[in-house]
C-alpha positions in Angstrom: 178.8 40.4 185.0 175.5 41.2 186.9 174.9 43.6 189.5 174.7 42.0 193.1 171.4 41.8 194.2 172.2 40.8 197.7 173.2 44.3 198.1 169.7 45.8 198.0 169.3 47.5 201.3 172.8 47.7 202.3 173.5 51.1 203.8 176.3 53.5 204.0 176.4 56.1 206.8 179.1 58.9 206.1 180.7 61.9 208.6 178.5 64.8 208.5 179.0 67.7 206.4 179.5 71.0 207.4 177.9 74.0 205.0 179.4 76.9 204.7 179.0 80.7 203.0 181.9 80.7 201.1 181.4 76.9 199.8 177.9 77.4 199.0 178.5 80.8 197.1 180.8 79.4 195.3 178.9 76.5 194.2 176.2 79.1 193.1 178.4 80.9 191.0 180.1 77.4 189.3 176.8 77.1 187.4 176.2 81.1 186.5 173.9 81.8 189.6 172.0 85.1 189.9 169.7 84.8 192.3 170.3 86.7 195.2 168.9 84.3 197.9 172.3 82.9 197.6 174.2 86.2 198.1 172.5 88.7 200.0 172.5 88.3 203.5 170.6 91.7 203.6 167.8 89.8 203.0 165.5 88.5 205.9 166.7 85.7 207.5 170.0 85.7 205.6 170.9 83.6 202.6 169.9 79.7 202.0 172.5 77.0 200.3 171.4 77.1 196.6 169.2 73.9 196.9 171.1 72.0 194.2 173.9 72.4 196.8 172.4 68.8 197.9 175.2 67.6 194.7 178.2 68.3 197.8 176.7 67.0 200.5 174.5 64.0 200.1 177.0 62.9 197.5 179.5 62.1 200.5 178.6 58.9 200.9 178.5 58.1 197.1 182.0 57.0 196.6 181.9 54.5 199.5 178.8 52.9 198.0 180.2 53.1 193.9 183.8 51.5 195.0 181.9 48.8 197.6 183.5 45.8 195.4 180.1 43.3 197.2 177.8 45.6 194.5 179.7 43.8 191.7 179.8 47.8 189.8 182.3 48.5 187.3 183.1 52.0 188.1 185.2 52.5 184.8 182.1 51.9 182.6 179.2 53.5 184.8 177.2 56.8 183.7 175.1 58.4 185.9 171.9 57.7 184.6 168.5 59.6 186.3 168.8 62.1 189.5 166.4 63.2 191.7 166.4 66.0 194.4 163.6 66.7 196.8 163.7 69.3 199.0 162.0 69.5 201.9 163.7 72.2 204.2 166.0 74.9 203.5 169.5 74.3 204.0 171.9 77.7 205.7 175.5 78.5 205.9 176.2 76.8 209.4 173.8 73.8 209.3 175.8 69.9 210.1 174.2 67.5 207.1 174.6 64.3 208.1 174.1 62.0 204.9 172.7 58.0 205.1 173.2 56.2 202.1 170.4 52.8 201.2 170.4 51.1 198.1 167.3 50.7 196.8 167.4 48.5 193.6 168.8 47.0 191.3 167.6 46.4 187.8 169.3 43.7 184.8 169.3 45.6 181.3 170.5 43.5 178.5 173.0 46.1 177.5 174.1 47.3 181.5 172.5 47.2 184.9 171.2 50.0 187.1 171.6 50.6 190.4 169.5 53.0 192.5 170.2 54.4 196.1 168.9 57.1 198.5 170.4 59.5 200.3 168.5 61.2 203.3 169.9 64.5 204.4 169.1 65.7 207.9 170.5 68.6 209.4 171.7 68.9 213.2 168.4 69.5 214.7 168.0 65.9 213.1 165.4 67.5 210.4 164.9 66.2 207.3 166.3 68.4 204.5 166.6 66.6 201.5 166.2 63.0 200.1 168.3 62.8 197.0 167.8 59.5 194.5 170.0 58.5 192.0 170.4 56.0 189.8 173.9 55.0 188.0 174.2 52.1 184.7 176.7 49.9 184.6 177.6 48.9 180.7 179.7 46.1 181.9 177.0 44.4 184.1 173.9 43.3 181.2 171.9 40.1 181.1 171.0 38.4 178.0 167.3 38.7 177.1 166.7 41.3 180.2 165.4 44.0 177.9 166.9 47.5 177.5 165.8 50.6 179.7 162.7 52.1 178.3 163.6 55.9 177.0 161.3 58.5 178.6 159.2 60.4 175.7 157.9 63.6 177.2 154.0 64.7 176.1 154.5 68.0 175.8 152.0 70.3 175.9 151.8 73.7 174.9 155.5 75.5 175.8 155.0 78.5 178.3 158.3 79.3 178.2 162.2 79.3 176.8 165.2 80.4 178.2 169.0 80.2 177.2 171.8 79.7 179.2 175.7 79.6 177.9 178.0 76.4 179.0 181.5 78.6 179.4 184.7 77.3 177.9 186.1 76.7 181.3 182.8 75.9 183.1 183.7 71.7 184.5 186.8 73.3 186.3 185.0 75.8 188.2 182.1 73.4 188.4 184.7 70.8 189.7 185.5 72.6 193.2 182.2 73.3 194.7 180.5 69.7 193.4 183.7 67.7 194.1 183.2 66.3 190.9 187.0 66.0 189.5 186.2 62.9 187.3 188.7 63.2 184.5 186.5 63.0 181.7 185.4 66.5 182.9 189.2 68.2 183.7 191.2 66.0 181.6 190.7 66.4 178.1 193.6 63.6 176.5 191.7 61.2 179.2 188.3 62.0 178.2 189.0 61.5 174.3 191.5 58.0 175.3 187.4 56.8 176.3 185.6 57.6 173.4 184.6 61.4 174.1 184.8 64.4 171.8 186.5 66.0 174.7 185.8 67.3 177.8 182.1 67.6 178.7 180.2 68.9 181.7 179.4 67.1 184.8 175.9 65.8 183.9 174.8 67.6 187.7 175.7 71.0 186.3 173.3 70.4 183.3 170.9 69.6 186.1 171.7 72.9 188.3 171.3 75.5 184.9 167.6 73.3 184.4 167.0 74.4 188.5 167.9 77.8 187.7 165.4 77.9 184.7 162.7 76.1 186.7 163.5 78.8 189.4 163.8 81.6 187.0 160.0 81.0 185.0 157.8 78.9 187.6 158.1 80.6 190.9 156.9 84.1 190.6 158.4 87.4 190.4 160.3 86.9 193.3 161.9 83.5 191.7 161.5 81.8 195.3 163.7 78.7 195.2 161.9 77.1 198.2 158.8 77.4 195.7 160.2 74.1 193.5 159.9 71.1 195.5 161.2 68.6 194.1 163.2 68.1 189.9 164.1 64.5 188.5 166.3 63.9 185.0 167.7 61.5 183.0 170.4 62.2 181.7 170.7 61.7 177.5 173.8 63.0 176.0 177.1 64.7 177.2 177.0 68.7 177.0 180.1 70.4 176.1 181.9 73.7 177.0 180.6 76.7 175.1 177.7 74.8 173.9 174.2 77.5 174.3 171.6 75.2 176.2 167.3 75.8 175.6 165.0 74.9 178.1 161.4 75.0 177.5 158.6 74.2 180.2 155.2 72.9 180.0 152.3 72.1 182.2 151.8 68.0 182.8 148.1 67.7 183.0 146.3 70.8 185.1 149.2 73.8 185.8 147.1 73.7 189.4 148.9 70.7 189.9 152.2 72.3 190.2 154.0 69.8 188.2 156.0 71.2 184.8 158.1 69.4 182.0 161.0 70.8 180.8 162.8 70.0 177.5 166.6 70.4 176.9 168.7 70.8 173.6 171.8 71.8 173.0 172.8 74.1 170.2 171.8 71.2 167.5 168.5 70.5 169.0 169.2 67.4 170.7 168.1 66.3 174.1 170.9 66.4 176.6 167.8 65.6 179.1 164.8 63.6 178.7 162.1 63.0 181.7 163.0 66.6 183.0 160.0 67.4 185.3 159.7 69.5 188.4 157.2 70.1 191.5 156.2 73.8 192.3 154.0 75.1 195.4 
């Protein structure tokens, strides 16, 4: 059954959000975190929420929106398709995020249909601090003839640099408290193999906080400044699973002045687990 199109503009305001140190340390170290920014409050002006941190708080609203029956969604056979964070000012232990919801499209696939919504994230000073853009596919919800959603090929140019980074046997539980992401197809491993899975696999916003960390880690500077990387967008392209060893390799789209990278991930078999993976650095 289609998506409702009559829901396009609909919004979804949610109570605001309170960040604190001890949430927002924790959610640094659910997805192997080293950067002190996060932990040392010896540095000057203290320490900043790690900025993927946005998965907590302008996800609040998300449930209302996904369960809203008048979208037509069938939550049961919905995978989060693309994400998109962009940060605009940094969030602190003590900040109130208050967290509006608007859906923004939706698009008929012959084999599904996507719906996209932003969030924006002000914090109590009424600033804006993030918008966040997602866009979830319903496999229930496709329309004969309507076409299939075109697969982002990157153009990569020359690779500047690779990095590692180990999933832990163990990783979607302790990934689980920070995020709030307790979907059973990332605790419950009888559930997540009853729908079709090889098992438990990791919440596809982890995958998208360890490709942060390497954007972080290799684009901005010695220093590895998070309030350097502006803005990173994925789509997601196949589940990741515990004790898998992820690469990430980024390249320069068009002039490297430009400040925008690409960034290819495979798992341990070479395959993408992202595709489209780009990021903004100032």
């Amino acid at each position: 059954m289609p998506l409702n199109e009559k829901v396009i503009g609909k919004k979804y305001p949610s109570e605001p959000f309170q960040v604190t140190a001890h949430e927002s340390i924790y959610y640094a170290l659910a997805y192997n975190e080293d950067n002190d920014a996060y932990f040392d409050n010896r540095r000057d002006g203290g320490i900043i929420a790690p900025p993927m941190y946005a998965t907590r708080f302008a996800g609040t609203p998300v449930g209302t929106l996904l369960f809203d029956e008048e979208t037509g969604m069938n939550v049961a056979m919905m995978v989060h398709y693309t994400q998109e964070f962009e940060w605009l000012k940094a969030v602190r232990p003590g900040d109130t995020i208050s967290n509006d919801a608007e859906i923004t499209h939706i698009e008929a696939r012959e084999n599904g249909g996507i719906l996209g919504f932003q969030v924006i994230s002000k914090n109590q000073d009424d600033e804006e601090v993030v918008r966040s853009r997602f866009e979830f596919f319903d496999r229930s919800a496709g329309v004969p003839g309507a076409g299939r959603p075109p697969r982002e090929k990157a153009e990569v140019s020359d690779i500047l640099w690779t990095q590692e980074m180990q999933v832990r046997n163990g990783q979607t539980y302790i990934y689980a408290e920070p995020s709030g992401d307790h979907n059973l197809i990332h605790v419950d491993n009888d559930f997540a193999v009853k729908v079709g899975l090889p098992g438990i696999i990791l919440q596809g916003l982890c995958t998208m906080a360890f490709t942060h960390k390497a954007a972080v880690d290799n684009l901005c500077g010695p220093e590895r400044d998070p309030l350097r990387l502006k803005k990173l967008r994925v789509q997601f392209a196949r589940p990741v699973l515990p004790g898998q060893t992820l690469t990430f390799q980024g390249y320069a789209i068009g002039d490297e002045k430009d400040g925008t990278y690409g960034i290819l991930v495979t798992n341990d078999q070479g395959k993408d687990v992202l595709r489209g993976a780009r990021c903004f650095i100032v």
